[in-house]
C-alpha positions in Angstrom: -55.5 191.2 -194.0 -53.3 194.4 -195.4 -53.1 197.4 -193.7 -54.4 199.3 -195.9 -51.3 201.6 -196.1 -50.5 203.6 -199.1 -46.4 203.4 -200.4 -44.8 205.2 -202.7 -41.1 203.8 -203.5 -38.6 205.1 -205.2 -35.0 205.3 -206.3 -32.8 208.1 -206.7 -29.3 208.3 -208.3 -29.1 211.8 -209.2 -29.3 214.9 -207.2 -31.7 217.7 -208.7 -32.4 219.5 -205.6 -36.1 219.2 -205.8 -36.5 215.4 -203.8 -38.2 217.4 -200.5 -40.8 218.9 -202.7 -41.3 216.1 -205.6 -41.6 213.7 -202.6 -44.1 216.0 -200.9 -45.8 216.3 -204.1 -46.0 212.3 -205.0 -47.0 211.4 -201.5 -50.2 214.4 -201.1 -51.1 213.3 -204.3 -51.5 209.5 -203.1 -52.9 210.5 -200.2 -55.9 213.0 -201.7 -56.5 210.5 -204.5 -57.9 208.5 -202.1 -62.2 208.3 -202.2 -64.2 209.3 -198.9 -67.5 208.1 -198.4 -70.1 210.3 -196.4 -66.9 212.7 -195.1 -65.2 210.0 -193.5 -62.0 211.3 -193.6 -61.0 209.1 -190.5 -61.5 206.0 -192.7 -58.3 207.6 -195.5 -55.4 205.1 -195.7 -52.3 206.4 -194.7 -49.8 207.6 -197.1 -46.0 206.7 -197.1 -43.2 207.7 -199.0 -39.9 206.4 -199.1 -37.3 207.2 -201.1 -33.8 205.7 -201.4 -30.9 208.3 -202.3 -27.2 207.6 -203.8 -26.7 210.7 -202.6 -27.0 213.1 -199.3 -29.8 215.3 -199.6 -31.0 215.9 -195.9 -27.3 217.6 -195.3 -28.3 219.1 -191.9 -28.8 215.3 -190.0 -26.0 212.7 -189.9 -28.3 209.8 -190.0 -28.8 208.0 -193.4 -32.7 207.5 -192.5 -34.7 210.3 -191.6 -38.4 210.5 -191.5 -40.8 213.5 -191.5 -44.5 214.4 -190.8 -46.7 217.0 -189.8 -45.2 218.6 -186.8 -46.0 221.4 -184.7 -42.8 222.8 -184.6 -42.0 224.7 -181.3 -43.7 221.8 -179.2 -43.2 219.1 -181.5 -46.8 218.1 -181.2 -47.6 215.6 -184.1 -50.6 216.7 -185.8 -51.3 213.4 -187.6 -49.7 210.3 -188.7 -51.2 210.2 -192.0 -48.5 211.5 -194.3 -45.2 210.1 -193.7 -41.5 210.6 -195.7 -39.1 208.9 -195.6 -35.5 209.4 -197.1 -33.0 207.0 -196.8 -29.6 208.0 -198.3 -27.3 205.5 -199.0 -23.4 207.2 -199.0 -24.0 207.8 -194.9 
């Protein structure tokens, strides 16, 4: 049996500065797309997105994969595991 996990893949050989937000974009999209039945929002799928770079985009971290979610950022609480980026960038 599947997990039921949602995956978006893609492939990048061009840098247009807009890979944070289009990624953001696809991913929400996949994610709200989904059907809820009697407001079980518990029951949604999560929603992954990874997306492999030939170039360096995420130029503040020096690893090649990075992944992001919804973060409380001054206690770096996770507020939920449902969305999830990744970026993987292949010249570092």
């Amino acid at each position: 049996m599947g997990s039921g996990q949602l995956v978006d893949i893609e492939m990048q050989i061009g840098d247009r500065a807009n890979m944070e937000r289009r990624s953001t974009f696809y991913i929400c999209r996949i994610f709200g797309d989904q059907i809820i039945t009697r407001g079980r929002y518990q029951d949604l799928n999560r929603a992954i997105g990874i997306n492999i770079l030939d170039f360096v985009r995420i130029k503040d971290s020096q690893r090649y994969h990075t992944s992001f979610r919804l973060r409380e950022r001054d206690e770096n609480i996770d507020l939920t595991d449902a969305i999830e980026i990744h970026f993987i960038e292949l010249p570092k």
